[in-house]
N, C-alpha and C positions, 0 to 999 in steps of 0.2 A: 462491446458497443457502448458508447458513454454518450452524456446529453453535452449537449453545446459547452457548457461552463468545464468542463471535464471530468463530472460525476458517476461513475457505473451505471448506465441505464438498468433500473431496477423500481419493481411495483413499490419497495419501501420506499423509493423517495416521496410517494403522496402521503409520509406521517410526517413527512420533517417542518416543523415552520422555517418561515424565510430564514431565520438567522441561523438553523441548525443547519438549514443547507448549507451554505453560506461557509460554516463551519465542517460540514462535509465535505465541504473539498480540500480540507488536508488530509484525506488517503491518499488521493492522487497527485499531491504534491510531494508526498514521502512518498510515495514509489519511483514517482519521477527523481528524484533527488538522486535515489541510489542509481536508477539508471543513467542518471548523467556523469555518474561516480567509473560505472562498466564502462560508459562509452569513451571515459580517459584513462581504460588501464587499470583500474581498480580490481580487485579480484579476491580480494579477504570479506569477505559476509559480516564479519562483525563489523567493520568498516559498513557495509551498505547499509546496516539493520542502525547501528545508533547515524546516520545521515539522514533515515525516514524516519525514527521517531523524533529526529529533532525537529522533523515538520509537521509530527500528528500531536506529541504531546502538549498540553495545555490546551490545545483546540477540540478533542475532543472528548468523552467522559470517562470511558473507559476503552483501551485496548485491550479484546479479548485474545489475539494472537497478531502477532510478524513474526513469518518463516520467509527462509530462503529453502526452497528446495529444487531436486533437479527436475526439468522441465517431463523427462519420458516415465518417471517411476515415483517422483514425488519423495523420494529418500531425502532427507537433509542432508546440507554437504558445506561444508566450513570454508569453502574455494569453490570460485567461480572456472573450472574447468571444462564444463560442456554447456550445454542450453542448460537458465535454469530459468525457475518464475519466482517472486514476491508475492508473500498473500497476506492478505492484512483483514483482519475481523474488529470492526471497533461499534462501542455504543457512542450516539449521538443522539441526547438526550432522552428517547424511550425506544430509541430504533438502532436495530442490529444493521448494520451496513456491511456489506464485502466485498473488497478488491481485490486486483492481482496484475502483475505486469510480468513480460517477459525480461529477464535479463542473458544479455552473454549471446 
């Protein structure tokens, strides 16, 4: 469930000031990134993975993880050949944020 802007609805977001939010929405823009990557073909992870941090990094403070893994067992897997998810841990400014999207 996400908030209107495309945020992960989540009780962390009442620490973030306006401009960390603001800035919290490059999780959801690097996820989206790689799934637009899935949705034309793409299929190498390393490929998805530097396509979403090209849209988290410098925006946010620190990434604590981006995985691809498979969507029913959570293995990591180098190729997108069945359901997988994206999940992304990053700090924004004192706040631990987390996403995840499906891909494939």
């Amino acid at each position: 469930v996400r908030e209107p802007d495309g945020l992960a609805l989540s009780s962390r977001n009442a620490y973030l000031s306006a401009s960390d939010r603001q800035r919290a929405g490059a999780l959801f823009a690097g996820l989206s990134a790689a799934k637009a990557l899935v949705d034309k073909g793409e299929r190498r992870v390393s490929v998805l993975l530097d396509a979403a941090v090209a849209e988290i990094a410098g925006r946010v403070d620190r990434i604590d993880y981006l995985e691809v893994r498979a969507a029913d067992d959570l293995k990591p897997i180098e190729t997108i050949d069945r359901p997988a998810v994206m999940l992304v841990a990053a700090f924004v400014g004192g706040t631990r944020l987390i996403d995840n999207l499906r891909l494939g």
